[in-house]
N, C-alpha and C positions, 0 to 999 in steps of 0.2 A: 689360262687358255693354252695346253699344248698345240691345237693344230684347228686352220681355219677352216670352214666349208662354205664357200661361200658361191651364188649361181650365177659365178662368173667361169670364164676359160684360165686354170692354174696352169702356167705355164715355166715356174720355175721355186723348186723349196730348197732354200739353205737352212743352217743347223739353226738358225732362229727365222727366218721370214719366210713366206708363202708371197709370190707374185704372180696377178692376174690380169690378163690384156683386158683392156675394161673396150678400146678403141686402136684404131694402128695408130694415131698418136700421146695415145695416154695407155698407161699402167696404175696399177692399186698396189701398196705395197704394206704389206699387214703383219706387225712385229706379232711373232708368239711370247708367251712366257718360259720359252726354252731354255735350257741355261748350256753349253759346252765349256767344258777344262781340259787341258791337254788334249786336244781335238777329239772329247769324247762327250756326246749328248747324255747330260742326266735323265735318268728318269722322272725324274721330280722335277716339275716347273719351280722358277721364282715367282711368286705373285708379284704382277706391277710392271713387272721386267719389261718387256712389250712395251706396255703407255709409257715409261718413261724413256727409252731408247726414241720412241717415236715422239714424243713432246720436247726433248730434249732437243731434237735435230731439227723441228716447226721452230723451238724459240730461237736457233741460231739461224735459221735460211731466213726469220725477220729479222734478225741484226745487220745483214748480209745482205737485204735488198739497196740497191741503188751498187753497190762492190761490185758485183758479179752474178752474169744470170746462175741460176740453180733451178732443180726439175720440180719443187713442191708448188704445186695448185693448192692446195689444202688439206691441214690434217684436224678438223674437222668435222665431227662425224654425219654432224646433221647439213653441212654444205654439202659435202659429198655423195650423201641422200639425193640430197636437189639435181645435185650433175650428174649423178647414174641411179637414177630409179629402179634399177634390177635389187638397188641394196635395200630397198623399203622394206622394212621389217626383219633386219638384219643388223640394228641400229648397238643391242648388248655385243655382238659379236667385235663391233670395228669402233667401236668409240674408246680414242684417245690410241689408239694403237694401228690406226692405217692412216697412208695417207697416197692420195692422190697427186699421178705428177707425169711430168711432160717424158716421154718417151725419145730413147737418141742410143747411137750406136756406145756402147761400153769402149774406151782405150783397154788394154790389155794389161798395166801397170797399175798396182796402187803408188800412190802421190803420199810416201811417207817424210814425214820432216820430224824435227827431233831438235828440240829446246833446251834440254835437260838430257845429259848420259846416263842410261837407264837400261836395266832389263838385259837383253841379246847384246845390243849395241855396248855396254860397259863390257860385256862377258870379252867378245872379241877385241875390246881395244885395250883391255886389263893382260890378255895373253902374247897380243901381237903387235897392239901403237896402231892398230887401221879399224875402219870399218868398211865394213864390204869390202876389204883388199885395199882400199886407199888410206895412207897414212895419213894420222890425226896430228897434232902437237902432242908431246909431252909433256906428263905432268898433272895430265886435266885428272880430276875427282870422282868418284861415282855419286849420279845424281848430283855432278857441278852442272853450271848454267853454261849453255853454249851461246856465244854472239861472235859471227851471226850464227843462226839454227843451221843442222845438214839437214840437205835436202838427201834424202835417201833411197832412192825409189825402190818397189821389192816388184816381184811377177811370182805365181804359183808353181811350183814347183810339181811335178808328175803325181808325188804322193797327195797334192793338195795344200801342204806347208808354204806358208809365205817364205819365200826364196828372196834376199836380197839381193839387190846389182848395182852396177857403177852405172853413174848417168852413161857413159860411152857407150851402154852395154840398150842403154834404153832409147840414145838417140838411133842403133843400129835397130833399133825396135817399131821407132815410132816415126824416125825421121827427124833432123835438128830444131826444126821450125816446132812443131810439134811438140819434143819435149821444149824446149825455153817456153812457151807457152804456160806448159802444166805444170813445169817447177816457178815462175812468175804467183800464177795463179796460185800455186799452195802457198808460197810463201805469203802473200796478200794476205790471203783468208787465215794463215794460222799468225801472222803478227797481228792481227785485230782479234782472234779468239784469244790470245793468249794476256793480251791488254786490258779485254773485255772482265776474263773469267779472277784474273790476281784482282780486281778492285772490289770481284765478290766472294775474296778471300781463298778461289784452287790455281793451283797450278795446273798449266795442259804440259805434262812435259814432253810427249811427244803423241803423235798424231796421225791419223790416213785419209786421205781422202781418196775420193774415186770421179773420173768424170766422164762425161761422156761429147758425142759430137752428133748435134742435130741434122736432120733435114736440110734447114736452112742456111746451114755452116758454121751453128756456132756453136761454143763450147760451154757447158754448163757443168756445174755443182750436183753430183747425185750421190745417193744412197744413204747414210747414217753420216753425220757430223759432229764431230768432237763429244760425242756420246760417252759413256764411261765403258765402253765396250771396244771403242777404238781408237780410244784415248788411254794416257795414264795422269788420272785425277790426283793431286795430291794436295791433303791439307796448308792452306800457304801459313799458318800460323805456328806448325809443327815441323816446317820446313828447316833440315840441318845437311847439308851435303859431307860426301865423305861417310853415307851410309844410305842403305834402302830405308826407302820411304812406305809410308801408309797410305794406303790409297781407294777411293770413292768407287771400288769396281767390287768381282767376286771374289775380293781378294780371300773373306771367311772361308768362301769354298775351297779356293786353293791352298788353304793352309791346312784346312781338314784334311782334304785329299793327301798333302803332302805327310802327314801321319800315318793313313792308311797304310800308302805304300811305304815308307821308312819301318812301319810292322810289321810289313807282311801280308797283308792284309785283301792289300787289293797292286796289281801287277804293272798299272796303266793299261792297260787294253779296254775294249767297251768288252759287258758292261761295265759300269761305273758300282762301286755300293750303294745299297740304298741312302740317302742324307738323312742324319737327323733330324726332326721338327727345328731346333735352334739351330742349326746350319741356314737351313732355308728362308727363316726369317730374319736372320741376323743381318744375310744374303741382301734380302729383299728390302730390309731399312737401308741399308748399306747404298743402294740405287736410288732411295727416296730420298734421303739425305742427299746427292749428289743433287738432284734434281730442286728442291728449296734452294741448299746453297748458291745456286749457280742463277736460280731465276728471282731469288728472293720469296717466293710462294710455295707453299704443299700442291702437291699434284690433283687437281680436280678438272673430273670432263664430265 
């Protein structure tokens, strides 16, 4: 499913979800099977992509009840049925890939933490000893284990690019009360994912989250959770630091893509090439597999 249509009020699409005010304190939030690499939307969906994004982040806001509030009512398709009857008969469109949840102002920051030196984070502490401008110890590995984890925060940058900052930079943002708050809270929530997910064999090596602030003042758990979209998954049984890892996302796509362009082929800009048939599915087991692993079950709704 590229894109939803559903006889609600759409009031917001990113390069994978569609969000629709079902009520002024409820929203719908409805994974497509979209797929973006180097901020560019393929043409080609992932099948599954969606239900697993969304079933992934339902099985961890249940590991997480009693921790801390978070926004999911239910993801669900036929509960959700019962609490907005507009959706009756709309049941193939939203099963396993929406889910229903409490509505509250967005903070301004992602709540990124980081377990494991990876990705961006290793790039800049391989060249300069810091991240974000703050200096790190010496010495550390790529893909070593950080204890304790940094807490990282990033905000959007103008072009749309996750921009990283120094907490200093997020307390002038948010306020000091405010950020301890949401660096608390990430860390809570990512020491239990990360405790959680190594006994069912991946590593989270690092992570985002997002939150928001209610009505009634208080602060909740939203969006996508430790998903392999805003996560970096990594087999813990193939796990060797002192090198890049393999890992339970689009990593197939982006190493196709990284061909392209080292040919010639394709320039990064949209559009993207068409993908293979085996990109796509390679792709799309790639997220199924993420999703068994982590909950012990294949994905049925």
């Amino acid at each position: 499913m590229t894109e939803s249509d559903l006889p609600l009020k759409r009031i917001a699409r990113g390069k994978v979800r569609e969000v629709y005010e079902v009520c002024r304190d409820q929203l719908l939030l409805v994974a497509s099977d979209r797929v973006s690499a180097y901020d560019v939307v393929m043409a080609e969906p992932i099948p599954m992509k969606g239900a697993v994004l969304t079933q992934v982040s339902a099985w961890w806001f249940r590991q997480l009840d009693g921790l801390l509030k978070h926004h999911m009512i239910s993801a669900d398709a036929d509960e959700i049925i019962k609490l907005v009857p507009a959706l009756r008969g709309h049941r193939e469109a939203i099963a396993g890939r929406a889910m229903l949840c409490r509505r509250g102002t967005v903070f301004p920051i992602e709540c990124v933490i980081r377990g494991y030196l990876s990705g961006s984070a290793w790039r800049e502490y391989a060249k300069q000893g810091t991240l974000a401008g703050e200096t790190l110890p010496a010495g550390l590995q790529e893909s070593g284990r950080l204890d304790p984890p940094i807490f990282s925060p990033a905000t959007k940058a103008e072009s749309g690019h996750d921009e990283n900052i120094t907490v200093g930079r997020m307390r002038e943002v948010l306020g000091a009360e405010a950020t301890a708050e949401l660096e608390r809270l990430t860390r809570l929530v990512y020491g239990k994912g990360r405790d959680v997910a190594l006994q069912h064999g991946i590593i989270i090596a690092d992570t985002k989250f997002e939150f928001a602030g209610t009505k009634e003042g208080e602060i909740i758990l939203i969006d996508e959770v430790m998903t392999p979209d805003s996560s970096r998954f990594w087999p813990a049984d193939g796990y060797r630091p002192g090198r890049p890892q393999p890992s339970f996302d689009k990593q197939p796509l982006r190493d196709w893509l990284d061909v392209e362009r080292h040919a010639g082929r394709w320039n990064g800009d949209a559009p993207a090439p068409k993908l293979p048939p085996e990109v796509v599915t390679a792709t799309s087991e790639r997220y199924l597999e993420a999703y068994r692993r982590l909950t012990g079950t294949p994905l049925e709704f």
